[in-house]
N, C-alpha and C positions, 0 to 999 in steps of 0.2 A: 655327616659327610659334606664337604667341599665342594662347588661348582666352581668353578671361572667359566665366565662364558664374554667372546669376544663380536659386539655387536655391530658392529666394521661391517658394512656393505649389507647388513641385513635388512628384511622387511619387517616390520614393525609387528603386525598380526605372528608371523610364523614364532619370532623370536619370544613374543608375550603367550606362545602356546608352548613352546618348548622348556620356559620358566615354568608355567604354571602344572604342565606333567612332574616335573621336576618336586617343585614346592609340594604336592599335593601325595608324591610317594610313588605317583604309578607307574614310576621307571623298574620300580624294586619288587624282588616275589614276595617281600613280608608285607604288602599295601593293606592296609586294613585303613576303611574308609572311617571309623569314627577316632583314629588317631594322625597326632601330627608328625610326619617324616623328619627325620633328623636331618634334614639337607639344608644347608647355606649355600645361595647361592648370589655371586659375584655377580654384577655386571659392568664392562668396562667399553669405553669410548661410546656409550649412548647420544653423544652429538652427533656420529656419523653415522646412523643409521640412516637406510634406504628409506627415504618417505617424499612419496611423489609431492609434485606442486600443487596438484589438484586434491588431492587430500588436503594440504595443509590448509586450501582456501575453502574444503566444503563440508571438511568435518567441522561436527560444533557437539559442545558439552554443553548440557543438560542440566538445572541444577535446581531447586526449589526451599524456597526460604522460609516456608510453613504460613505464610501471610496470604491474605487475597492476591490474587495477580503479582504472587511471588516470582514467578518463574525467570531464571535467567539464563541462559544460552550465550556463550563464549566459545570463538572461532577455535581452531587447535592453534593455527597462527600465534592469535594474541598471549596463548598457554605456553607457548614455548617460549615468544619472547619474554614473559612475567616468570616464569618456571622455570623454563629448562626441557631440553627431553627427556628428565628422570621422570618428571613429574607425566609426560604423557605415557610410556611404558610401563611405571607404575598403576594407572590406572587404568589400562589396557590390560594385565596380568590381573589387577584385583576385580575387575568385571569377568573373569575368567575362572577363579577360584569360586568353591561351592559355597551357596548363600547358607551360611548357617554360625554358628559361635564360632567355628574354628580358622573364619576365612581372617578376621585380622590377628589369630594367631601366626598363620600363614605369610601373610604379608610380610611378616616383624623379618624373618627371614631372607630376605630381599635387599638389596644393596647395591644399587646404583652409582655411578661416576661415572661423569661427562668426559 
């Protein structure tokens, strides 16, 4: 099944919760948690999503490079400009899906456009 989902005016969190019911099946009565829902879902105009000023300056990402004092932390700022807001909605919905083999099953599903 089909999604389009129109991201125009929305917040960031509610809209990467609404994906990830979606992706994960539990909109539907057949959900069975150890299979992957047949759902695609769209998203369109992720550049105009609601995302306040103060998030953009105080969120930061997390990242570690397996080295001693790997660790690297990137503002959401500097992400969008290098990315895009696919790439932060994306990874907002894949922190959201359940940690296990099927969440980048889940993810393949997803499709983003600015």
């Amino acid at each position: 099944m089909k999604y389009t989902i129109d991201a125009k005016n929305k917040k960031l969190g509610r809209l990467a919760t609404e994906i990830a019911v979606i992706l994960m099946g539990k909109n539907t009565p057949e959900f069975r948690r150890e299979r992957i829902a047949d759902a695609e879902v769209t998203v369109t105009n992720a550049s105009k999503m609601d995302i306040d000023e103060k998030k953009l300056t105080t969120k930061k990402y997390v990242r570690y490079t397996g080295y001693p004092g790997g660790i690297r932390t990137e503002g959401m700022d500097n992400v969008v400009n290098r990315k895009g807001y696919k790439d932060v909605l994306k990874t907002a919905v894949y922190g959201m899906l359940p940690k296990n083999k099927l969440r980048a099953k889940m993810i393949k599903n997803l499709e983003v456009s600015e």
